[in-house]
PyMOL commands that place a pseudoatom at each C-alpha (Angstrom):
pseudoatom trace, name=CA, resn=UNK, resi=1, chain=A, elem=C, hetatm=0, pos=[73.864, 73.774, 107.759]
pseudoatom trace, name=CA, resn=UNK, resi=2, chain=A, elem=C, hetatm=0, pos=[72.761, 74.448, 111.334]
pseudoatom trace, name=CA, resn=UNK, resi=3, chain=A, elem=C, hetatm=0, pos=[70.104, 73.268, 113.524]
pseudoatom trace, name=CA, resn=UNK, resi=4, chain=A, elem=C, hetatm=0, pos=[69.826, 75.494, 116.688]
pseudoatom trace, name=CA, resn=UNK, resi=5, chain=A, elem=C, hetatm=0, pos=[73.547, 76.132, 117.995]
pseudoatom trace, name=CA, resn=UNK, resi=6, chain=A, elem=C, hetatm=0, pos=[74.897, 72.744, 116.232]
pseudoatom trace, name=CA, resn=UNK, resi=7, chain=A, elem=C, hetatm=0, pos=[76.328, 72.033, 112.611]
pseudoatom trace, name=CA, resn=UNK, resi=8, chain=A, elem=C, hetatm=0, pos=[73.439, 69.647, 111.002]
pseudoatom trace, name=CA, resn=UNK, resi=9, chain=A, elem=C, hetatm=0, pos=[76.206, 66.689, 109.784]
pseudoatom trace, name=CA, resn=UNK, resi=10, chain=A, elem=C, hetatm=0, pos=[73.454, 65.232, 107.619]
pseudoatom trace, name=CA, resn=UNK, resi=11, chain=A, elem=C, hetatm=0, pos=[71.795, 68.191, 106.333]
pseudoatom trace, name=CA, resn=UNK, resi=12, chain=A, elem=C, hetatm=0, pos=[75.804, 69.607, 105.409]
pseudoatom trace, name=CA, resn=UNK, resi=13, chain=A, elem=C, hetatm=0, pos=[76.828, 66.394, 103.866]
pseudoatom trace, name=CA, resn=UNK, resi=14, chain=A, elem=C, hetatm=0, pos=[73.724, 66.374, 101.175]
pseudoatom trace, name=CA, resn=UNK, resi=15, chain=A, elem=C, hetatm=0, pos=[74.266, 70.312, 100.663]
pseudoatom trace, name=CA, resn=UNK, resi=16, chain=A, elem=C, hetatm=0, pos=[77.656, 70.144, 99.770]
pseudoatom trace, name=CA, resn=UNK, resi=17, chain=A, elem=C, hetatm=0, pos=[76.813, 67.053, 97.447]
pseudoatom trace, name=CA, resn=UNK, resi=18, chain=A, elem=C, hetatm=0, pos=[74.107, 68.529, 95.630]
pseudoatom trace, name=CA, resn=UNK, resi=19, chain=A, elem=C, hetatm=0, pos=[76.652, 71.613, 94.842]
pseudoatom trace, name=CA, resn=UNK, resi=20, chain=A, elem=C, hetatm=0, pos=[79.311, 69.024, 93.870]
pseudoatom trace, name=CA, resn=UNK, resi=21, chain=A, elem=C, hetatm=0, pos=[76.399, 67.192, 90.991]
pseudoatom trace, name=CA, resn=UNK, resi=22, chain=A, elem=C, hetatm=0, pos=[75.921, 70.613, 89.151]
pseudoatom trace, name=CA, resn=UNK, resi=23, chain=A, elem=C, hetatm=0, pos=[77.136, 70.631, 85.983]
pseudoatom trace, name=CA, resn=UNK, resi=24, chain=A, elem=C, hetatm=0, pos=[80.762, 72.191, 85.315]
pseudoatom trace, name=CA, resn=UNK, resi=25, chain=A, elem=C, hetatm=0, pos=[80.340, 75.766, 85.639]
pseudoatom trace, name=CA, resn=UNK, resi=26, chain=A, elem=C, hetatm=0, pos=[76.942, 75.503, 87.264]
pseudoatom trace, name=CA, resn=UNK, resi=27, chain=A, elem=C, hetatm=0, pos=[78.233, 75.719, 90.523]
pseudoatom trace, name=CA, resn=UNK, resi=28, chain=A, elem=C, hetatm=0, pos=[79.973, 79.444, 89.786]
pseudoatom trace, name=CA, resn=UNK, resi=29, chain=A, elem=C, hetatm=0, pos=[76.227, 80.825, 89.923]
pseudoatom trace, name=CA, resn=UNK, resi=30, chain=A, elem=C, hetatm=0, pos=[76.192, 78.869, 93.801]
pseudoatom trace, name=CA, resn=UNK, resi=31, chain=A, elem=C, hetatm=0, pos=[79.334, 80.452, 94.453]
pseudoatom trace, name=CA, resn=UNK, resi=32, chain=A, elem=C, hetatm=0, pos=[79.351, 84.014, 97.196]
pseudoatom trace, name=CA, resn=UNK, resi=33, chain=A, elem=C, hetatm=0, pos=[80.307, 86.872, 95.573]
pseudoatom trace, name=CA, resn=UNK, resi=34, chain=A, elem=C, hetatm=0, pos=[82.118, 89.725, 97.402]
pseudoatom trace, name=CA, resn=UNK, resi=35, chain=A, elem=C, hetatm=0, pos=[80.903, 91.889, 94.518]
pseudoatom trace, name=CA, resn=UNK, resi=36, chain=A, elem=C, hetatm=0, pos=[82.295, 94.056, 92.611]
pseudoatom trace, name=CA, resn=UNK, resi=37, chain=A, elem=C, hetatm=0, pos=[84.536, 96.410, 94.507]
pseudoatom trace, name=CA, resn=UNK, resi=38, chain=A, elem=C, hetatm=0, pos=[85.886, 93.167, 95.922]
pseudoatom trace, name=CA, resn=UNK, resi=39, chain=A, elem=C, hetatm=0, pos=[86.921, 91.847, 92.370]
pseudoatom trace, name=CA, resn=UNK, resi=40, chain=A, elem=C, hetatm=0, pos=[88.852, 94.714, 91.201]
pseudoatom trace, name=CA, resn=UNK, resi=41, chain=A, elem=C, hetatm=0, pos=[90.700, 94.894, 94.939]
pseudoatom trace, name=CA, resn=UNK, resi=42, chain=A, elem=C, hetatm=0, pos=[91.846, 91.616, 94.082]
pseudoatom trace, name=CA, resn=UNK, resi=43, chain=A, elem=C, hetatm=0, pos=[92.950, 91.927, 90.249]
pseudoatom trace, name=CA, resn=UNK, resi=44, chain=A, elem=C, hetatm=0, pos=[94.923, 95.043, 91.701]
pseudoatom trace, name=CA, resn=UNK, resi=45, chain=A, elem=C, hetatm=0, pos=[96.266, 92.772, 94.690]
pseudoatom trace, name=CA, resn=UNK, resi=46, chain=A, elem=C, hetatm=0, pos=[96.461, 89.746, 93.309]
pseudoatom trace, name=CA, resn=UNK, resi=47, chain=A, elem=C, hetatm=0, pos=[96.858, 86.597, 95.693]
pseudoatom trace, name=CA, resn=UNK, resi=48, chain=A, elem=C, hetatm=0, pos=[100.914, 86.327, 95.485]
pseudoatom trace, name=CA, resn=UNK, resi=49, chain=A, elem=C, hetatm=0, pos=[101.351, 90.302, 96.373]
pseudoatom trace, name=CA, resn=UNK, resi=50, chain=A, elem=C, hetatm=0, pos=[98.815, 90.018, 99.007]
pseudoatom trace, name=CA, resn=UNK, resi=51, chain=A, elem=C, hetatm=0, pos=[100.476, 87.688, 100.786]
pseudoatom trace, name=CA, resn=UNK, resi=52, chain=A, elem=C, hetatm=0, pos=[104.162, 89.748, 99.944]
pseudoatom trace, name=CA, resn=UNK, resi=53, chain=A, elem=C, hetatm=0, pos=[102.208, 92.675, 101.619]
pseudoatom trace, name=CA, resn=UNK, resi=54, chain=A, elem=C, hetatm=0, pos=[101.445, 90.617, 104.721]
pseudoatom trace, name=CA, resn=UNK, resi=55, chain=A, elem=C, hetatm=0, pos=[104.298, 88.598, 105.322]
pseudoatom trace, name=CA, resn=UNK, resi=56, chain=A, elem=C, hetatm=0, pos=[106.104, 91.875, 105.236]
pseudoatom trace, name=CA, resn=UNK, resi=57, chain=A, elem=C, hetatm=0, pos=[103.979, 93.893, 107.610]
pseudoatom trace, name=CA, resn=UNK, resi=58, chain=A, elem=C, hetatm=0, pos=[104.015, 90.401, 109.614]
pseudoatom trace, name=CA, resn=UNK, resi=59, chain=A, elem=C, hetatm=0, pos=[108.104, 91.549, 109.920]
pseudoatom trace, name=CA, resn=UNK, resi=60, chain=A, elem=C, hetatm=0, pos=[108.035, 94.405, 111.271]
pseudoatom trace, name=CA, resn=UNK, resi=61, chain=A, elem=C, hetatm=0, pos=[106.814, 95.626, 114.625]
pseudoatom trace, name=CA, resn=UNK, resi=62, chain=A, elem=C, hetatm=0, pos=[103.399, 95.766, 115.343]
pseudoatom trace, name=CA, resn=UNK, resi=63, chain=A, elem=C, hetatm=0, pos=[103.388, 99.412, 115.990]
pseudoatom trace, name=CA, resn=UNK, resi=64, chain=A, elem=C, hetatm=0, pos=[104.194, 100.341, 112.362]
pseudoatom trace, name=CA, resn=UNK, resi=65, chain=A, elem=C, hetatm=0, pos=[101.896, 97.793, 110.317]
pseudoatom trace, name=CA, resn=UNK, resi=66, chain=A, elem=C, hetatm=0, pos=[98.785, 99.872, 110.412]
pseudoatom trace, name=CA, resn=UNK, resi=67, chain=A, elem=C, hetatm=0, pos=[101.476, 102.978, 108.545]
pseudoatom trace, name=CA, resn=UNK, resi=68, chain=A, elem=C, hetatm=0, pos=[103.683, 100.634, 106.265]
pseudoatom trace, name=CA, resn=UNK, resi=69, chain=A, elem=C, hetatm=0, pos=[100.047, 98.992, 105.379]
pseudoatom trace, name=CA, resn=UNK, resi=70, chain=A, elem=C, hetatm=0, pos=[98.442, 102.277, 104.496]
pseudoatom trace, name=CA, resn=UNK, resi=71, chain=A, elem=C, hetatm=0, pos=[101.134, 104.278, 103.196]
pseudoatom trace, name=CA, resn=UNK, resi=72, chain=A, elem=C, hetatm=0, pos=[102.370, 101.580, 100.379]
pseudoatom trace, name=CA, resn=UNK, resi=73, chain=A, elem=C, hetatm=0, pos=[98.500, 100.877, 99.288]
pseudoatom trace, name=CA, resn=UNK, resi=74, chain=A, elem=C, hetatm=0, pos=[98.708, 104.871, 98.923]
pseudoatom trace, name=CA, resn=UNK, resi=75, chain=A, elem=C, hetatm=0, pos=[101.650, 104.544, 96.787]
pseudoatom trace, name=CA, resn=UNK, resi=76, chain=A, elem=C, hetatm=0, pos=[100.408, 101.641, 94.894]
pseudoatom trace, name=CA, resn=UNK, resi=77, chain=A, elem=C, hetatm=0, pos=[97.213, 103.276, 93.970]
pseudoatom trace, name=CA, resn=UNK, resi=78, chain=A, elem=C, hetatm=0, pos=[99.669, 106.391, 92.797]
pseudoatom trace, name=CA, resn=UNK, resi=79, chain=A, elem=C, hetatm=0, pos=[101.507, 103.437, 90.151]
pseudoatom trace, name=CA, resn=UNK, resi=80, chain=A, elem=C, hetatm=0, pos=[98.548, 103.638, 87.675]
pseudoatom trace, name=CA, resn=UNK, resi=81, chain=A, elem=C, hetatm=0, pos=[95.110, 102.671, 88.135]
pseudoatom trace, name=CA, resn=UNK, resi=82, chain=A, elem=C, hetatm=0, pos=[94.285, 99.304, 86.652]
pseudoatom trace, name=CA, resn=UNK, resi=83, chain=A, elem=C, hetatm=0, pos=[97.342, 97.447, 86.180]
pseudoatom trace, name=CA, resn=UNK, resi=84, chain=A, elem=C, hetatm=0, pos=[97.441, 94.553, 88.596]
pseudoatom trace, name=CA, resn=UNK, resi=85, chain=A, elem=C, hetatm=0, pos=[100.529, 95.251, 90.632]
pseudoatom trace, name=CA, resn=UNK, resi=86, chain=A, elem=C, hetatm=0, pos=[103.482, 92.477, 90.705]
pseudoatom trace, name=CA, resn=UNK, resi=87, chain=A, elem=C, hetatm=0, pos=[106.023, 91.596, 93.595]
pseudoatom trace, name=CA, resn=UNK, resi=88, chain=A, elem=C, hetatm=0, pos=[108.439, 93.761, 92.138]
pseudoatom trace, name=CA, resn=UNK, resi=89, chain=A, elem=C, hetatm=0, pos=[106.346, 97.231, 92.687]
pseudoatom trace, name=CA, resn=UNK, resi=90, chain=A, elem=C, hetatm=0, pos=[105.846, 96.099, 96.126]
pseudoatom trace, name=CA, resn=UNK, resi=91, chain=A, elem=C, hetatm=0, pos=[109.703, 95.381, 96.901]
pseudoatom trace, name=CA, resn=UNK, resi=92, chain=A, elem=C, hetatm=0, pos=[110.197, 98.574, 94.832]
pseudoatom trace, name=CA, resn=UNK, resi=93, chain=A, elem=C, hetatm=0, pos=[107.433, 100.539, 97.147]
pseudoatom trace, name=CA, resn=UNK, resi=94, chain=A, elem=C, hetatm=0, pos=[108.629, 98.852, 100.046]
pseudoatom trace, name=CA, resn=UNK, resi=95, chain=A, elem=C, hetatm=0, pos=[112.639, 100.498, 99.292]
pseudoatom trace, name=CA, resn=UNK, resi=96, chain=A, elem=C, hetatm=0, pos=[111.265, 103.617, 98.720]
pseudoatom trace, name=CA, resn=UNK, resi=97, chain=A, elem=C, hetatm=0, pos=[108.901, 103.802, 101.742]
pseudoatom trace, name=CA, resn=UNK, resi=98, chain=A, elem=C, hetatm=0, pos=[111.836, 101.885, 104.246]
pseudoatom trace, name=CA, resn=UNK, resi=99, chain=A, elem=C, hetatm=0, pos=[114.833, 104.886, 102.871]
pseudoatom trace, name=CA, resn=UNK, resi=100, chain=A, elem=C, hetatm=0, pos=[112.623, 107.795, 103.574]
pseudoatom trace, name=CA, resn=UNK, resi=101, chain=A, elem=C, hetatm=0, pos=[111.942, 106.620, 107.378]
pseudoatom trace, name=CA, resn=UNK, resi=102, chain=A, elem=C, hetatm=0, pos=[115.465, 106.580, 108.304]
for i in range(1, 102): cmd.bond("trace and resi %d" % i, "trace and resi %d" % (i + 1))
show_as sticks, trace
zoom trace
């Protein structure tokens, strides 16, 4: 918690144990939620790809992240709406998108 421009040490350190004494499962209706938009973005990108995605765009130069990034979400969302995609499509997308820009 704050208190003008400073974290309130005191005031954070009962918050965060009053959170941590609600029951099991209590603390889910605490929790932020990004909503729903947010929840299917991640069943469709699930954690593991996510990072795959980034830690490939993070290889290449910076000039072509903003394309690789946007083209192979285009070509994800062309794989079929509401599977959750796997390393493997990526790699696969990632192939395809890399032999048609040489």
């Amino acid at each position: 918690m704050l208190k003008g421009h400073r974290v309130d040490e005191a005031a954070t350190g009962e918050l965060r144990a009053a959170r941590r004494a609600l029951a099991p499962g209590a603390a889910d209706a605490v929790r932020f939620d990004f909503g729903p938009a947010r929840g299917e973005h991640e069943r469709r990108w699930p954690p593991d790809v996510q990072d795959a995605l980034i830690e490939l765009l993070m290889s290449l130069p910076a000039p072509y992240r903003a394309y690789v990034r946007r083209t192979l979400h285009t070509r994800a969302e062309a794989l079929g709406a509401g599977r959750p995609l796997t390393r493997e499509d990526l790699r696969r997308l990632w192939q395809e998108l890399r032999g048609s820009l040489r």
